[in-house]
Every structure is written in C-alpha cells, then in structure tokens.
C-alpha positions as CSV (number, residue, x, y, z in Angstrom):
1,X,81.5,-7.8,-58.5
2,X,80.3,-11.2,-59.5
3,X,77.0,-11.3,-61.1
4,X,75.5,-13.8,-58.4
5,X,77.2,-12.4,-55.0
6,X,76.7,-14.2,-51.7
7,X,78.2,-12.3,-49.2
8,X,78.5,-13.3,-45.4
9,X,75.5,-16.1,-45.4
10,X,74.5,-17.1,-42.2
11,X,71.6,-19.1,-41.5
12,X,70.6,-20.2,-37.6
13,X,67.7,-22.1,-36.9
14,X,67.0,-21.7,-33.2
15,X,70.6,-22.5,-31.5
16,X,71.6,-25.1,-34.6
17,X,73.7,-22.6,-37.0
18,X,73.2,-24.4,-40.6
19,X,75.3,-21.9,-42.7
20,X,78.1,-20.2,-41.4
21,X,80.1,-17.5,-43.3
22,X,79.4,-18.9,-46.7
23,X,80.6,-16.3,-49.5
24,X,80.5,-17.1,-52.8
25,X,80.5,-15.3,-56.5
26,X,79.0,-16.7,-59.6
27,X,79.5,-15.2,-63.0
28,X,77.3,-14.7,-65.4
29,X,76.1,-17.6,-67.6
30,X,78.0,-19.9,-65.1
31,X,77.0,-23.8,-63.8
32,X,78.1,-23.8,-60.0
33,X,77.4,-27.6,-58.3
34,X,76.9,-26.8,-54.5
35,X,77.7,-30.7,-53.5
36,X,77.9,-32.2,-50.3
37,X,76.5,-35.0,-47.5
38,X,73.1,-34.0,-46.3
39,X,72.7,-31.6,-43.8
40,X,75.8,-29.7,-44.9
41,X,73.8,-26.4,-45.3
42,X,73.5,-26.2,-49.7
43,X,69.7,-26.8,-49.8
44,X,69.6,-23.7,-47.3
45,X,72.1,-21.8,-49.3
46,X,69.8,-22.1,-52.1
47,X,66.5,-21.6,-50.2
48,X,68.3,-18.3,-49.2
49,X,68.5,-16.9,-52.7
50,X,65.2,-18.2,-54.2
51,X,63.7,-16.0,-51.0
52,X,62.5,-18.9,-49.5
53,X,64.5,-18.5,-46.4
54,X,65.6,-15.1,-44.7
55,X,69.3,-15.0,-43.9
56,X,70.5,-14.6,-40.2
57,X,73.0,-11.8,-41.9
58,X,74.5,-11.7,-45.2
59,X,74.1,-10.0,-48.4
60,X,72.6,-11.9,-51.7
61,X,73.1,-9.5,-54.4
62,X,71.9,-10.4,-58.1
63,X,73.7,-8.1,-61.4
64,X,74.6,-5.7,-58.4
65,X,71.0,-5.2,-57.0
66,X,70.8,-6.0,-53.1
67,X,67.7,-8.8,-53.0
68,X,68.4,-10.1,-49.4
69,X,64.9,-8.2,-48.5
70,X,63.0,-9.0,-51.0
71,X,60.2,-11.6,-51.8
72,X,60.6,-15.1,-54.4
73,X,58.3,-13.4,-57.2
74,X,60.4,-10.1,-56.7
75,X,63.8,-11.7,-57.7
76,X,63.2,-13.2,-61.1
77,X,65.0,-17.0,-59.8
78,X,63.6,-19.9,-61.6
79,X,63.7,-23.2,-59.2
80,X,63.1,-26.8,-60.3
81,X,62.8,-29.1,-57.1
82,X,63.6,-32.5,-56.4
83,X,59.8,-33.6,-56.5
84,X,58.4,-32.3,-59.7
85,X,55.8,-30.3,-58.4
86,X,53.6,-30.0,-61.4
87,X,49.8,-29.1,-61.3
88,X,48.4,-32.1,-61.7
89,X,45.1,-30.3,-63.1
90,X,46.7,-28.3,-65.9
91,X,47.9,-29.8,-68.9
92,X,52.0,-29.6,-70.0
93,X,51.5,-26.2,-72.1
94,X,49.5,-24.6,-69.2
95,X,52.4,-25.8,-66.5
96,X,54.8,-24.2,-68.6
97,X,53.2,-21.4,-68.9
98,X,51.6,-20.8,-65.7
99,X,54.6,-17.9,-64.9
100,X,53.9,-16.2,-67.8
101,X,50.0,-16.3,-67.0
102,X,50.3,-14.8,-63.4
103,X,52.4,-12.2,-64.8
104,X,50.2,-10.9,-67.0
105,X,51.9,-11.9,-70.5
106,X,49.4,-11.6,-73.6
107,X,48.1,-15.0,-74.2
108,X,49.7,-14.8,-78.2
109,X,52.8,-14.3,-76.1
110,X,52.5,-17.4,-73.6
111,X,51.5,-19.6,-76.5
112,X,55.0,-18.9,-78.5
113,X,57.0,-18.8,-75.7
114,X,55.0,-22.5,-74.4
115,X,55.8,-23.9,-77.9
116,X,59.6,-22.3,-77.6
117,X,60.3,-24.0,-74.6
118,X,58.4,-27.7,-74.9
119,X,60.4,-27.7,-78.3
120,X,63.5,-26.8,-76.2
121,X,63.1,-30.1,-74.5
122,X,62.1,-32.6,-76.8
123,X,58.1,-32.4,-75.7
124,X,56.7,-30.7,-78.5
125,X,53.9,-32.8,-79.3
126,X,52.4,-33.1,-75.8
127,X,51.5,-30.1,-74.7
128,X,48.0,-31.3,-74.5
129,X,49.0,-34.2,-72.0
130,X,48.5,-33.9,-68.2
131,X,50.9,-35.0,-66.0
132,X,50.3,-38.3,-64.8
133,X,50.5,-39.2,-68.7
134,X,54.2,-38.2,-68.6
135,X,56.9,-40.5,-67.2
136,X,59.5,-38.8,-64.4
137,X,62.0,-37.8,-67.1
138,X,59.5,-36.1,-69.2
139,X,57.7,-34.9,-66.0
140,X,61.2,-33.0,-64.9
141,X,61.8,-31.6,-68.4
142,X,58.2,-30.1,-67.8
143,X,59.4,-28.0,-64.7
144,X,62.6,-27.5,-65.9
145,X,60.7,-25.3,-68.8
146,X,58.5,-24.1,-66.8
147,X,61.4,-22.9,-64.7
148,X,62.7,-21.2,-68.1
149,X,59.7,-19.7,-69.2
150,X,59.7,-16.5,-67.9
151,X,63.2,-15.6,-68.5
152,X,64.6,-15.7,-64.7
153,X,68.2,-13.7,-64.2
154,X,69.3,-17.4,-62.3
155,X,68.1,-20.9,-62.2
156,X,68.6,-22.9,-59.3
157,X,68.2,-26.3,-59.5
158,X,67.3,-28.6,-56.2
159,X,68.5,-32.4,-56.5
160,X,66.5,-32.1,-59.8
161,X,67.6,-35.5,-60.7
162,X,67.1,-37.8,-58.1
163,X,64.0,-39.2,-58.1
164,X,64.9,-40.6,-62.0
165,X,66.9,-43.7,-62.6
166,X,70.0,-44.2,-63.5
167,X,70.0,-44.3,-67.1
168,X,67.4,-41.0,-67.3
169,X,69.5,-39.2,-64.7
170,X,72.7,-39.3,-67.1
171,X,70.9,-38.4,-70.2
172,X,68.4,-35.8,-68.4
173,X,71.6,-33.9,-67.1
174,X,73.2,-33.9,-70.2
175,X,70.2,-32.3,-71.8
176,X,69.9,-29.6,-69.0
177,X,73.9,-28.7,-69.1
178,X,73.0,-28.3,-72.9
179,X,70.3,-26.5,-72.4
180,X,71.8,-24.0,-69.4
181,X,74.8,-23.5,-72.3
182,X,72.6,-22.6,-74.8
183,X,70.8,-20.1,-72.7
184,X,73.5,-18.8,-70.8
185,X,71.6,-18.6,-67.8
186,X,73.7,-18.5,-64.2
187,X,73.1,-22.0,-62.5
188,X,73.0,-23.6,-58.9
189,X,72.7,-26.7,-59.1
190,X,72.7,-28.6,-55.3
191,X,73.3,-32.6,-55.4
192,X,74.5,-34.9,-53.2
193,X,75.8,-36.6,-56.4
194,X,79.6,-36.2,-56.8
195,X,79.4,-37.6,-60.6
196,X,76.6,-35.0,-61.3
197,X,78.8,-32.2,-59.7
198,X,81.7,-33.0,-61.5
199,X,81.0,-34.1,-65.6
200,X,78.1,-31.0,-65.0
201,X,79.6,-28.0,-63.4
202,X,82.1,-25.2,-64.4
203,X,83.0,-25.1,-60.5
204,X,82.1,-27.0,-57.5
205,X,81.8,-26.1,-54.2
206,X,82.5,-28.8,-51.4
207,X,80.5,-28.0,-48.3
208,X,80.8,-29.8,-44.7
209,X,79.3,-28.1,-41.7
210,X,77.4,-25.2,-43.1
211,X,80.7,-24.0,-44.6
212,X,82.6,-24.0,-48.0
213,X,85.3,-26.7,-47.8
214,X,86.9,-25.8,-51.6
215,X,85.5,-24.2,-54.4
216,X,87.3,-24.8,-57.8
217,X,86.6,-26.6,-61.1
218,X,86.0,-30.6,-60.9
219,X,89.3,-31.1,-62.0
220,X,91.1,-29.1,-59.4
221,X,88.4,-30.4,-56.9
222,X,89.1,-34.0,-57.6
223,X,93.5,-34.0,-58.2
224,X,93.8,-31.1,-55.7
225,X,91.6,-31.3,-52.8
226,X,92.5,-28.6,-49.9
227,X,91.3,-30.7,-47.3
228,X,90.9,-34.0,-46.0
229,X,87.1,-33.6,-46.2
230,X,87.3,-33.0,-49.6
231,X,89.7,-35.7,-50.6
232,X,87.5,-37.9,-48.9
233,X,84.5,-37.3,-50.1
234,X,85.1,-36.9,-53.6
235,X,85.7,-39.3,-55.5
236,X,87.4,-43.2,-54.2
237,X,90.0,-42.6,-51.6
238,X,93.1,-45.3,-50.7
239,X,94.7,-43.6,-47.6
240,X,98.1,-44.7,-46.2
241,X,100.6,-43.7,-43.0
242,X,103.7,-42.2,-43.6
243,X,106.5,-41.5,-41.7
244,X,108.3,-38.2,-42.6
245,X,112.3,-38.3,-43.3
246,X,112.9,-35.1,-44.9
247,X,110.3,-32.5,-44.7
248,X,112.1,-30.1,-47.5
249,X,112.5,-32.9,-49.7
250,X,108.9,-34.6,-49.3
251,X,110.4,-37.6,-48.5
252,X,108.5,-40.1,-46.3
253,X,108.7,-43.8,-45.6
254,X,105.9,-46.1,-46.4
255,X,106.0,-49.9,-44.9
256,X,110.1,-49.0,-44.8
257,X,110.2,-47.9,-48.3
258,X,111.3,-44.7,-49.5
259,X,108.9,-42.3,-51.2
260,X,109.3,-38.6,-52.6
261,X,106.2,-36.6,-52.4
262,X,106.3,-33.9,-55.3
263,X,106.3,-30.9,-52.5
264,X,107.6,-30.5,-48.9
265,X,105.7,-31.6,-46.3
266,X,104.5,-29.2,-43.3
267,X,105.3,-31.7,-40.9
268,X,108.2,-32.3,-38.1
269,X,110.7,-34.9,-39.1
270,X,109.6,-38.3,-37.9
271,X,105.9,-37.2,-37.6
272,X,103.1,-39.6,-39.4
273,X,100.9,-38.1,-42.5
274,X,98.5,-39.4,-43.9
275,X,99.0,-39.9,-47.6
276,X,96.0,-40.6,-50.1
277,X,95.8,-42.2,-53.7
278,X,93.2,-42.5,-56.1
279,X,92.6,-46.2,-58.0
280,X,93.2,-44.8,-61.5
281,X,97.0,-43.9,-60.3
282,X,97.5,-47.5,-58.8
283,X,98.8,-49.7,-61.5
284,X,99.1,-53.3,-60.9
285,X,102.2,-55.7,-62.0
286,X,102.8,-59.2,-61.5
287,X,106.1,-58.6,-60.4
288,X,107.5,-56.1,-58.6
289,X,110.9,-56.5,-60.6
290,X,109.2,-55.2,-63.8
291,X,108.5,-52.2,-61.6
292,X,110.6,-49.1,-63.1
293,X,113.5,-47.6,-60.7
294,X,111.5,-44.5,-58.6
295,X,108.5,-45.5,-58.6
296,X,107.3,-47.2,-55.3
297,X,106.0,-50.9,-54.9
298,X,103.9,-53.3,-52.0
299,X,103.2,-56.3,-52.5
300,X,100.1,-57.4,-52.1
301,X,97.3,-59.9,-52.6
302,X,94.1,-60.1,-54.4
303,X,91.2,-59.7,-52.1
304,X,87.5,-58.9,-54.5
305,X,87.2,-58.2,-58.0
306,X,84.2,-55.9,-59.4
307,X,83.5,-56.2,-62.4
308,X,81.8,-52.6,-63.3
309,X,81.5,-52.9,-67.2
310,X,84.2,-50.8,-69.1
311,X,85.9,-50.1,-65.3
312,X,86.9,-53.4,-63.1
313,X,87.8,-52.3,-59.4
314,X,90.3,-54.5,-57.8
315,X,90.8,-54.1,-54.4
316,X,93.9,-55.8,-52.9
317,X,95.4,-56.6,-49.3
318,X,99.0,-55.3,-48.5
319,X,101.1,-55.0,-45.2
320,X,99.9,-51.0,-45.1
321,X,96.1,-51.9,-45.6
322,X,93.4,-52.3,-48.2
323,X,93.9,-50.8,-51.5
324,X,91.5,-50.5,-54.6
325,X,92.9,-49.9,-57.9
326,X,90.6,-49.6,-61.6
327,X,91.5,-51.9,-64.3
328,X,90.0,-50.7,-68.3
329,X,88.0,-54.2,-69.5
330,X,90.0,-55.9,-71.7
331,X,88.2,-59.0,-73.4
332,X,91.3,-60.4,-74.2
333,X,93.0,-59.5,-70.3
334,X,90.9,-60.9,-67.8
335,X,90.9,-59.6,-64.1
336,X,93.7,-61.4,-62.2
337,X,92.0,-64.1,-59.5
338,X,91.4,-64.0,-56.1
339,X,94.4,-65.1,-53.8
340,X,97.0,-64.0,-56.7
341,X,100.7,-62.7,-55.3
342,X,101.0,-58.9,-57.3
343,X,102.7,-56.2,-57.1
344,X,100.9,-52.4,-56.4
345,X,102.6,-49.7,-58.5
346,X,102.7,-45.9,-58.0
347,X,104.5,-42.3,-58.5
348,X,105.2,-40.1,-55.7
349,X,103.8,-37.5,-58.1
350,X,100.2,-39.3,-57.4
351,X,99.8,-39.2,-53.8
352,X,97.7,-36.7,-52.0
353,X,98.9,-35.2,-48.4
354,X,95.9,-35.2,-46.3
355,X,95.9,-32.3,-44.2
C-alpha cells in the first residue's frame, strides 16, 4: 500500500458531483502536482485530505492508518494556501511557531526548531519582523515554514505560488522542491500552472471533470498523453486531420501526402484522426527539397513571429491549418519575415494520435 492512499474519492455538493472515483497512491517522500483547469475537482481532492472537507465515500489512508473520519489537527498535514494567511499580529518567529505553541512544545523547543526552519528558508535574521514588513515571496516562505514546523507526515500545497510574480514564482518553487527533497516529506502540490507541474513534480496527475485524466511523470505526461484532454492541455498543441490508408501499418494521408505513424492506428480504413504535434518537433526549411527522404513536408507561409527571449515561436499558415513551431535565438540567425514561402518539416515518429 502506498504511503498516501486515496481510495474511491467522491465528493457531491448537493446534485453537482465535483470528484468522481478519484484513486490515487503517493509514496513516501514523493512530489505529486494535481494540475488541471479550475473547477476540475484538485482543490477538493486536497481539501479532502487536509480534513477540511468530508468525502461523499472513499477511503484516505495515511502510512496505513484510515484518517477519512478524522479531524485537520488529528492527521498531522501541513497546508500552505494560495493567500498567505499569516497572523498579521505575531511576528515571523511566533507564525512559525504558532503549531508548535498550541501543541504544547517546551518553549526551548519552539525556539530551536523557529530558528531551524527560518534558517531553512533564507529568513534568519527576521524573525522579529511582522508581516506586512515582508514582501509576498518572503511572506510565502513564512507559511511554508510554518507548515514544516511541526513535522507533518504530508504537506499539501494549495496554488502556493500564484499570488507572486513571475520571476519570484520560478525561484520560490525552486527553493520549496529543494527544500521538500531535503526533507523528504510526501507532497501535493495543486496548480493550475502546467510549467510548475512539470519542472516540480515526480508525477502529475491531469484532471478534467472531477476525474483523473493520466497520472505519470512530466515526461510521459507531456510526449505520451492518454487522451485528447491531456494532449491538449498540456503543453502547445498543433492538431491536424488525417485520413487513414493502412491501419496495421499507421499509415495516414495528410493534405495527400503519405505519413507513417510509429504504431497502428485503431481506426477503420478511410476514417479521419486527428493527429497532434508539438512546436519543438516542427522544424522549418526554406526549401522543401533539402527536406530528407521520409520525413513529411507542407509548405507554408509565415504568418507572426514571437520573439520570447532564448525561444522565438513562429506560427505559419499551410493548406492543413495554422501551425506554431519554436526557433532557439540565434544572434547571428534572425527569425525568417513575415510573408516568407518555407517549408514545415516533421517525423512520423513525432506526431501524437488524439484519441
């Protein structure tokens, strides 16, 4: 049995069912993402095992012990929410080690442990400040030790980051991935955030509609999506029609040109797929005679260049639709301009069947 065990999660409110079915196992020390578009159910699904919210039915079992019954302070979680939610009347040290204090730890106790964690994140010097004297980075990294403090079994981590720009965001969940490592502390972490999910977590789970879509490692989440949910949602998504010729084979046609898929297709003969491609596997080409024999070409024309820093994203017009393809900046290999004749290049090794 996993260490974190969601069993049969169901969660109605009134007639509206918000979870439905949701199982799910999380080992020890592991970083789980729960990621999806709001109102998918993962805020619930978390709410459910802080003991915020009852389950319908189901079974949420912690290091094999049943805590479906019992009350937040009985389950050892900690939570950091998406508004900080600090005292505003107690300074850092006495945030951070409010827990400790309503548990009855010896005050010699609390005042290591306060100093252990506000070291932890990079605050040791201002445990005397209150928090309106903190900025929302340092403000987050407050809760998140408060969280900590008491030593919870699992952390669970509410859309801890959005309320922090861009810049803070990437660093802050840096910091709290090294910090989850170095603890080894089970983690959910819910965002709506696909880049958070995936350079954070050792899995993800994709939810739509109160269900788990896929659950899987970013990687396999991103090149492998199990459903047409998922490959849409994650990540930039070119989709095109094609026309099935050979269903053993994988071979479809595309605008009248030949393509073989890298699997058969579970589809009649003659049927339309849909058939998906991320930019990165686009490649562009001047010409589509420098194109290498097997791999598959449409022309095309420029249509809008974005220029995105190390990453330009072109996004051209061809006979089968609108396709966007990434370009690395090169100083010395500017984008090609608007209006430009090119050729798109890809493998059939690259394309995604959308079921």
């Amino acid at each position: 049995m996993a260490y974190l065990d969601l069993n049969g999660l169901q969660k109605s409110f009134g007639a509206n069912q918000v979870v439905k079915s949701f199982d799910l196992g999380i080992e020890k020390g592991e970083f789980v993402s729960l990621l999806g578009p709001s109102g998918c159910g993962k805020t619930t699904v978390l709410r459910m095992v802080a003991g915020f919210e009852a389950p319908s039915s189901g079974v949420i079992r912690i290091d094999g012990q049943d805590v479906t019954a019992l009350r937040p302070n009985q389950r050892n979680i900690g939570m950091v929410f998406q508004a900080y939610a600090l005292f505003p009347n107690l300074n850092v040290a006495q945030n951070v080690g409010f827990g400790l204090k309503i548990a009855g730890v010896p005050a010699a106790e609390i005042t290591a442990r306060v100093a252990e964690m506000l070291a932890m994140i990079g605050l040791p010097e201002m445990g005397a400040r209150y928090p309106f004297q903190l900025s929302g980075g340092q403000q987050q990294r407050v809760a998140l030790a408060r969280a900590l403090a008491p030593r919870p079994r699992v952390l669970l981590l509410d859309e801890p980051l959005s309320a922090l720009d861009a810049k803070i965001r990437v660093s802050l969940r840096a910091e709290i991935r090294d910090i989850q490592r170095k603890l080894g502390i089970t983690t959910i972490f819910v965002t709506h955030d696909q880049e958070e999910a995936l350079s954070m977590s050792d899995r993800v789970v994709v939810m739509n509609g109160g269900r788990a879509e896929q659950v899987g490692a970013p990687f396999e989440i991103y090149n492998h999506p199990a459903t047409r949910f998922v490959a849409q949602f994650v990540g930039t998504l070119n989709t095109l029609d094609g026309v099935v010729t050979d269903a053993a084979l994988g071979e479809v046609t595309v605008q009248g040109q030949s393509l073989r898929l890298p699997q058969p297709i579970a589809a009649a003969q003659g049927a339309t797929v849909g058939l998906a491609l991320r930019p990165e596997v686009v490649h562009l080409e001047a010409d589509a005679a420098q194109i290498s024999r097997g791999d598959f070409a449409l022309p095309a024309k420029i249509a809008a260049v974005q220029f995105l820093g190390a990453v330009i994203r072109v996004k051209a017009d061809t006979a089968a639709g609108a396709i966007s393809l990434d370009l690395f900046n090169r100083p010395d290999a500017p984008p090609p301009p608007l209006g430009a004749e090119v050729a798109l290049r890809f493998r059939g090794q690259d394309v995604i069947v959308l079921g």
